[in-house]
C-alpha positions in Angstrom: 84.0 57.9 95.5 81.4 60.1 96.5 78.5 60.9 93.7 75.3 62.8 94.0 72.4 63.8 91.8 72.6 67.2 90.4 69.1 68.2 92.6 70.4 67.1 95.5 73.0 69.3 95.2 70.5 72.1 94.1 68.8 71.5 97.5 72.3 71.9 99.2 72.8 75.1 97.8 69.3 76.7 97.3 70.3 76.8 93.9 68.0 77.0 90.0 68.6 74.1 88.0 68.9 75.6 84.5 69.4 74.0 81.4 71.8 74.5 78.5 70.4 76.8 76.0 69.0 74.8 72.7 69.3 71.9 75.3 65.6 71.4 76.5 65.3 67.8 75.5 67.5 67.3 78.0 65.9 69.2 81.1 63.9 66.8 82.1 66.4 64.1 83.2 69.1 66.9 84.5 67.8 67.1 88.2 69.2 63.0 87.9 72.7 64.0 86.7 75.3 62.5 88.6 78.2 64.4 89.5 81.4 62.8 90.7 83.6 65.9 91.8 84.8 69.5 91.5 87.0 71.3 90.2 88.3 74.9 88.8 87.2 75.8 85.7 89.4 75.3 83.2 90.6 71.9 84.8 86.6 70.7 85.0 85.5 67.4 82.9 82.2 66.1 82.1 80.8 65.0 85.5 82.1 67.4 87.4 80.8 70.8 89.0 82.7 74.4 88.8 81.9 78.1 89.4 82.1 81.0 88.4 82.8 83.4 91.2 84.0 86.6 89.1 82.9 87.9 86.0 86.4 88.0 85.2 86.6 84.6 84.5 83.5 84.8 82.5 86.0 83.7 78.7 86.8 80.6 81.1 83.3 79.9 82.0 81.9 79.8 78.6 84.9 77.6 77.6 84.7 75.0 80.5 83.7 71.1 79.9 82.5 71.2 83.3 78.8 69.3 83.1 77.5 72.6 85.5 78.6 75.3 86.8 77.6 77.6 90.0 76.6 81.4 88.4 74.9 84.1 90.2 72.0 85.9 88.8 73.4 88.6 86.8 76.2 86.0 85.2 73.4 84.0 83.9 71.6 86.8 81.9 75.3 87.1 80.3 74.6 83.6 79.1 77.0 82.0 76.2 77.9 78.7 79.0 78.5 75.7 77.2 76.6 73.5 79.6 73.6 73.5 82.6 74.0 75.8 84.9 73.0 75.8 88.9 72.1 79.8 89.8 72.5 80.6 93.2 73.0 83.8 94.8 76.8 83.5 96.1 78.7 80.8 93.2 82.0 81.2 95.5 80.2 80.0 98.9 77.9 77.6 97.4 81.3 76.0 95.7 82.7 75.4 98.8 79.6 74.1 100.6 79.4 71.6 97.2 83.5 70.7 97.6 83.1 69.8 101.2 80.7 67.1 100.2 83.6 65.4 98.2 86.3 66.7 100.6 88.2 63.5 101.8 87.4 62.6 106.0 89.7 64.4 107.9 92.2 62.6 109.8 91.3 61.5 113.3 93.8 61.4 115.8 93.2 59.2 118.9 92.2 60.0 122.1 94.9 60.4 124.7 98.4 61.1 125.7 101.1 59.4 123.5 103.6 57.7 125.1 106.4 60.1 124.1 104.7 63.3 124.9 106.1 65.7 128.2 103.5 66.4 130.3 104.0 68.3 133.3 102.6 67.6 136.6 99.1 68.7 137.4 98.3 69.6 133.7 93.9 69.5 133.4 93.6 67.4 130.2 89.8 67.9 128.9 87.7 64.7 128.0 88.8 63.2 124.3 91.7 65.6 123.9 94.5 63.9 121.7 97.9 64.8 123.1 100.8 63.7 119.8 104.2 62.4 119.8 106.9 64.8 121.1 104.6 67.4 122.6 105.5 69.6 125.6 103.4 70.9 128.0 104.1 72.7 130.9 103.1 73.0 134.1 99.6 75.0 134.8 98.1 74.7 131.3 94.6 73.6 131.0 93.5 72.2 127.7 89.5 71.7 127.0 87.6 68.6 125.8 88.6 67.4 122.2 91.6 69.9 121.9 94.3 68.1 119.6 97.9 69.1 120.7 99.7 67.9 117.1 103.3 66.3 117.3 106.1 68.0 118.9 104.2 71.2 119.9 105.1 73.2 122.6 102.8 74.7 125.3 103.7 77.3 127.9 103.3 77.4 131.6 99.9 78.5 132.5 98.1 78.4 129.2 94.9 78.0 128.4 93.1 76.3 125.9 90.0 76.2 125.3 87.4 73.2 123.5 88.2 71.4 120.6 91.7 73.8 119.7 93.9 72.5 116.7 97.2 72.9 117.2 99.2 71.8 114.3 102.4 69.7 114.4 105.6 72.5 115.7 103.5 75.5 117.4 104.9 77.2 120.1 102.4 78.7 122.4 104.5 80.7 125.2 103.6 81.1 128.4 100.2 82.4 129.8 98.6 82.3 126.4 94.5 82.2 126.2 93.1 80.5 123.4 89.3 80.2 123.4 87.1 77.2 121.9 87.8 75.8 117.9 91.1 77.8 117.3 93.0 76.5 114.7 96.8 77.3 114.6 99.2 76.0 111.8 102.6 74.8 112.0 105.6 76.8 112.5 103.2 79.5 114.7 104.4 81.4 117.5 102.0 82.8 119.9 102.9 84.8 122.9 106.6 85.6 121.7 108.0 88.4 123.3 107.1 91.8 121.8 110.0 94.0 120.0 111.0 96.5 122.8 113.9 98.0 123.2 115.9 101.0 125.0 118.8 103.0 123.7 120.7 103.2 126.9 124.9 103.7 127.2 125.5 103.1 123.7 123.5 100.2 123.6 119.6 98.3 123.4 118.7 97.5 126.5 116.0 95.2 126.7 112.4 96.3 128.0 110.4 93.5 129.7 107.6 91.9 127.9 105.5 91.0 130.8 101.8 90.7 129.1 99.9 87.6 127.1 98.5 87.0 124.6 94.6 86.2 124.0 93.0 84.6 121.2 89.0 84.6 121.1 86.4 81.8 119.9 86.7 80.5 115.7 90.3 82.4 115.1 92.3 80.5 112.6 95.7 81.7 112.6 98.3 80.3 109.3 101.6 79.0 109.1 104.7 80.7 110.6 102.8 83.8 111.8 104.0 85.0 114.7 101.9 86.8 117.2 103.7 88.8 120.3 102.8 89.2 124.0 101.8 92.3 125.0 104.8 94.5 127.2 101.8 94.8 129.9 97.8 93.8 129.4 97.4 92.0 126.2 97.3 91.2 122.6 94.0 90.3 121.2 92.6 88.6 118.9 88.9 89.1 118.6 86.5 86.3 117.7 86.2 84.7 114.2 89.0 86.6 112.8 91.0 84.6 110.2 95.1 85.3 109.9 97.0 83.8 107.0 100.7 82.2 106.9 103.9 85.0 107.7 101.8 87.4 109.7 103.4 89.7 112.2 101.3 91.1 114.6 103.6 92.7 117.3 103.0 93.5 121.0 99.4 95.0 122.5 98.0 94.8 119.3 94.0 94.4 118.9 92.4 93.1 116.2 88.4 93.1 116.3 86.4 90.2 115.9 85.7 88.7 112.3 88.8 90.6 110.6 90.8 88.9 107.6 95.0 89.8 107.7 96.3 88.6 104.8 99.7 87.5 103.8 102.9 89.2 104.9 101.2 91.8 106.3 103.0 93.8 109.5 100.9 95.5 112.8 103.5 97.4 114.8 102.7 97.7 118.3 99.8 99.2 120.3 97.5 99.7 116.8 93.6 98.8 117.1 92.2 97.3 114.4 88.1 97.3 114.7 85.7 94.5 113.5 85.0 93.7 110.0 88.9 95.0 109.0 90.3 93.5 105.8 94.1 94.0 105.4 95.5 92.9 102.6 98.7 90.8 101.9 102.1 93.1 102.1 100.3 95.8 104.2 102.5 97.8 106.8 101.0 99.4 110.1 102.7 101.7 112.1 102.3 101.9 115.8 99.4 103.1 118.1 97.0 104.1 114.9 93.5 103.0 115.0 91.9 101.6 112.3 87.9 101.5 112.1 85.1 98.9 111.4 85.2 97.8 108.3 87.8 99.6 106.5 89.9 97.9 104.2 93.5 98.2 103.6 94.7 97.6 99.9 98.1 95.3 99.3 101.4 96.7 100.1 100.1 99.3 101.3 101.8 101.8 103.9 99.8 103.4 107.7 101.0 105.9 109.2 97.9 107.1 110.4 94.4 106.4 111.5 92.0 105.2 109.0 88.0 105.9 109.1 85.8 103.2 109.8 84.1 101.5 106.3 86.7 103.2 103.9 89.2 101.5 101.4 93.0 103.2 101.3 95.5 102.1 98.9 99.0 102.8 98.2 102.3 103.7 100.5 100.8 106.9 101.7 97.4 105.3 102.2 95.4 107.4 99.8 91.5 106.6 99.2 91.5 104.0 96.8 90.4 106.4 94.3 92.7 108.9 94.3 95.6 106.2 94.8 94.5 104.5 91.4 94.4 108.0 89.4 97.9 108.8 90.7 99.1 105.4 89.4 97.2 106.3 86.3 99.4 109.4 85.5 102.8 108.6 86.6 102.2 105.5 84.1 101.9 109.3 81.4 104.9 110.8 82.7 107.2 109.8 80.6 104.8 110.6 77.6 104.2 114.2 79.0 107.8 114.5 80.1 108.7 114.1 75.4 105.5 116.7 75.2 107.0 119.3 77.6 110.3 118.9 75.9 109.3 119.0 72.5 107.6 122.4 73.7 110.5 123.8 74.9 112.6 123.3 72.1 110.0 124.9 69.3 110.3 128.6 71.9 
């Protein structure tokens, strides 16, 4: 078990060792307290480190047996914490720079092809790649040095992957895919399905070719059972460092810019740009060919149907500014209230 002295943590962190209030007796030996683990803050015991990441919880905070918890600044002029307390400019990214210190090692898998795996001819297998049971790969693909292919996997002709790519146990990466170096993609992923296209011809859908790829830039962790189409011609993209979570759709010749976060069950319908910095939030819709600017942020469940600035936050199923969406919630929560006013009104003429 892992255990470390409360200033070497400090150090870790760049954080202020501060003592409990009334507690000064104490301050002198606290740089030498040893903490064993981490852990959320109402489940923390003595020994172990917490945060407090939003003033929300700030009830939970003062109520915690934690022996220290992680508070910014303003949080510790609030005060009322029922132990030391390690002040550090960011609590939420200094807790998990603290949690990977106790974080178990991760699993390593072994070097080479396993015995059961497919393995076309003329496949380019990069130094210390790891190649698991019941993998596929077909022929043309090139995979980069320490890529991990995880069991039963399947990778399509003429992909590339690029250095030390995760691929987790049952991803399908179709055919002519580009992944760059440390992508990470969880099981039950799809990458480079074909997009949804489809012509209403004799009384029937007729089919339209989906004849583009897909590319995924450097640092792009994608989440379970997202599914990410080819492009009908050119590409999809994923830009660099952007993070996808589990049951994403992101449909054909779709861009999203680099460092973007899509959250949960959130749909992009074909041919939208999204620009760098985008947040979009779990249950959020897009429609087709829209662009959505740098930075902007798209509220849960909302609904696109057209462009969105660059840096501005919309909310709601016709996209309002967050503003105006919330004061709209506001009163419809009144009509019923103003619905017995207007009544009463009428009967009294």
């Amino acid at each position: 078990m892992s255990v470390f002295a409360l200033r070497d943590l400090a150090a870790k962190v760049g954080g202020e060792i501060v003592a409990k209030p009334g507690d000064q007796a104490s301050a002198a030996s606290l740089p030498d307290l040893q903490i064993f683990g981490v852990a959320d803050l109402a489940g923390a015991r003595e020994g172990q480190l917490s945060f407090l990441g939003n003033s929300r919880y700030l009830q939970a905070a003062q109520r915690t047996k934690a022996s220290v918890i992680l508070v910014s600044p303003e949080d510790r002029r609030v005060g009322g914490f029922p132990c030391a307390v390690l002040v550090v400019a960011s609590p939420s990214l200094a807790f998990s720079q603290v949690a990977a210190l106790f974080a178990p090692e991760p699993i390593r898998f072994p070097v080479g092809i396993h015995p059961t795996a497919v393995i076309a001819p003329g496949v380019v297998v990069g130094e210390g790649a790891s190649i698991q049971p019941y993998a596929v790969i077909e022929a043309g693909v090139r995979i980069g040095a320490r890529a991990v292919i995880g069991a039963g996997s399947y990778i399509g002709h003429g992909s590339l992957l690029g250095d030390d790519v995760f691929i987790h146990p049952r991803v399908t990466v179709r055919d002519s895919s580009i992944l760059g170096s440390r992508v990470v993609l969880h099981s039950g992923t799809v990458v480079g399905s074909d997009g949804f296209g489809y012509e209403f011809k004799g009384g029937a859908h007729q089919k339209i070719p989906q004849t583009g790829y897909v590319q995924i830039d450097d640092d792009v962790e994608i989440g379970a059972n997202a599914a990410i189409d080819r492009g009908r011609f050119g590409r999809t993209w994923i830009g660099k460092g952007t993070k996808i979570d589990n049951l994403v759709q992101i449909a054909h010749n779709v861009v999203v810019g680099a460092h973007s976060i899509i959250v949960a069950q959130a749909g992009i319908s074909g041919s939208t740009i999204l620009g760098n910095h985008v947040t979009l939030a779990g249950q959020a819709g897009l429609a087709g060919h829209l662009n959505i600017g740098d930075g902007a942020t798209i509220a849960a469940q909302s609904g696109i149907a057209k462009d969105v600035p660059a840096k501005t936050v919309v909310a709601g199923r016709h996209a309002l500014p967050l503003r105006e969406s919330l004061k709209i919630e506001a009163l419809l929560r009144r009509l019923p209230e103003l619905f017995g006013r207007v009544k009463a009104i009428e009967e009294k003429k």
